[in-house]
C-alpha positions in Angstrom: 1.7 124.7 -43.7 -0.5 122.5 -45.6 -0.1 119.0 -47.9 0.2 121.6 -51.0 2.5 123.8 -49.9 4.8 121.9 -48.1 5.0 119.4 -51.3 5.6 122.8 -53.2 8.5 123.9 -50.9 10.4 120.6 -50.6 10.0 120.5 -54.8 11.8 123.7 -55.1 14.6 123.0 -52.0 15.8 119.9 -53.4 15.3 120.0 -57.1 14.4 123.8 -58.1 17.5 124.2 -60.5 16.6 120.9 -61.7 14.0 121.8 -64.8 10.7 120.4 -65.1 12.0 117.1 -65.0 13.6 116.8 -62.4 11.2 118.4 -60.3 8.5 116.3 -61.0 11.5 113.2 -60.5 11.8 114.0 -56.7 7.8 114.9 -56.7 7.1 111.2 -58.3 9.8 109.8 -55.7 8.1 111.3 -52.5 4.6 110.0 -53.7 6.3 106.7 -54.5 6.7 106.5 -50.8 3.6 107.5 -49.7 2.3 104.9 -52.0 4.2 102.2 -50.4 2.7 99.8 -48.4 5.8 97.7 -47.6 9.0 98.0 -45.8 10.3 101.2 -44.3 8.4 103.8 -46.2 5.3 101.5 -45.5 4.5 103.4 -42.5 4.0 106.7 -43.8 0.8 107.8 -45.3 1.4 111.0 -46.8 3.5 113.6 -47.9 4.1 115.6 -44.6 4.7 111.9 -42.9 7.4 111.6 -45.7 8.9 114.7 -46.1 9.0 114.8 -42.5 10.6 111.3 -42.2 13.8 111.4 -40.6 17.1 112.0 -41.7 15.5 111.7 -45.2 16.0 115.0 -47.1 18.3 117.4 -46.8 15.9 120.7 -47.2 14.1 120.0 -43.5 17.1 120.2 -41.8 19.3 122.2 -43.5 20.5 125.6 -41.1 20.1 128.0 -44.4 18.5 126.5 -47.6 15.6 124.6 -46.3 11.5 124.6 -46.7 10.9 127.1 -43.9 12.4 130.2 -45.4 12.0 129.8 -49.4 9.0 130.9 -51.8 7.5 128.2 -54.0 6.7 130.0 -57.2 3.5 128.9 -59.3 5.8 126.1 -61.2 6.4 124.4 -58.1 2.5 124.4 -56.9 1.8 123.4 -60.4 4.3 120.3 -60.5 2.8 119.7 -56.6 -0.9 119.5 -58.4 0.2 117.5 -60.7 1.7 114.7 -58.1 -1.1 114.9 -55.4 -3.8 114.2 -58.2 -1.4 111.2 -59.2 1.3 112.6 -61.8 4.1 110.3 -61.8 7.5 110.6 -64.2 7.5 107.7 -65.8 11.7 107.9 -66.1 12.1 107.1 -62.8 9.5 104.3 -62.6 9.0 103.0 -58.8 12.2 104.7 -57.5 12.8 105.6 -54.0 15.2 107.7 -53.4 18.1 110.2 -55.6 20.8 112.3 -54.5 23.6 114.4 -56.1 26.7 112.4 -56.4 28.8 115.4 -56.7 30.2 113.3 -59.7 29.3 112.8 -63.4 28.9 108.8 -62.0 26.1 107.4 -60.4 27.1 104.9 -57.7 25.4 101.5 -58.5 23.7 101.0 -55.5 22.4 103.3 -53.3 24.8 104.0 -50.4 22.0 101.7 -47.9 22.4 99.1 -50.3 18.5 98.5 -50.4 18.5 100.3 -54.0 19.7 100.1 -57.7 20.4 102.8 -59.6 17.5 103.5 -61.8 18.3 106.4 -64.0 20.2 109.8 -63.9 18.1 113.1 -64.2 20.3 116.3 -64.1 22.0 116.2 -60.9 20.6 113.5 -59.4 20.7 109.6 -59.8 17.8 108.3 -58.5 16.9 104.8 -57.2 14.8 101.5 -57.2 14.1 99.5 -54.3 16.1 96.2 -54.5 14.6 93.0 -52.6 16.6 93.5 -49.3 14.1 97.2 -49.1 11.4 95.2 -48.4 12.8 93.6 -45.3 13.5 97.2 -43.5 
C-alpha cells in the first residue's frame, strides 16, 4: 500500500463521518507530525512512519474497523492530495493529536499531559504540543 493510499485509508478510519473538516483536521494532524523535527514525533519522516507509530491510532490496530479492510472513496484521496502537497486546516494550527471524548467536553489537556486543548471539530478535540512535548 502506498504513501497515498494508506493516508486515504487512515483519513476515512478515524474521521470519515467527520465532514470535510474534520477529515482534513486528522490529515493536517498526521502531517503536523511528519513535519516535526523535535521530540517524540521527531523521529518519523513520513506518513507510513506515522501512521505506523505505535500505539498511536486506533484504525491500525483495531480487530474490525481498521485501514486493511475499508475502501477510501475519491473524497478521501482527494483530502490525502490535498495534505501530501502541503494542505494544512488552519483550525487546528500546529496540533498533534485529537480523540473523541465520548463527551460534549473536551478534557483540557491531553490525557499524556504533553498537550493543550486546541479546538473542537465534530467529534474530536484535538491538541497542541505544550513545552513538556518537546522533552519526549
Amino acid at each position: 500500500m502506498n504513501e497515498h493510499e494508506l493516508l486515504a485509508r487512515i483519513i476515512k478510519c478515524e474521521a470519515g463521518g467527520e465532514g470535510d473538516a474534520g477529515m482534513r483536521a486528522v490529515a493536517s494532524v498526521i502531517m503536523n507530525r511528519v513535519h516535526l523535527r523535535e521530540g517524540e514525533y521527531g523521529r518519523y519522516n513520513s506518513p507510513r512512519d506515522v501512521i505506523f507509530a505505535a500505539r498511536q491510532f486506533e484504525c491500525v490496530s483495531h480487530p474490525t474497523q481498521n485501514i486493511y479492510n475499508i475502501a477510501p472513496e475519491p473524497v478521501h484521496y482527494e483530502i490525502a492530495d490535498w495534505a501530501l502537497s502541503g494542505g494544512r486546516l488552519g483550525a487546528v494550527g500546529n496540533s498533534l493529536w485529537f480523540f473523541n471524548p465520548y463527551s460534549d467536553v473536551c478534557p483540557a489537556n491531553f490525557p499524556s499531559g504533553v498537550g493543550y486543548f486546541y479546538t473542537r471539530i465534530g467529534d474530536h478535540c484535538f491538541y497542541a504540543p505544550t513545552s513538556d512535548y518537546y522533552l519526549t
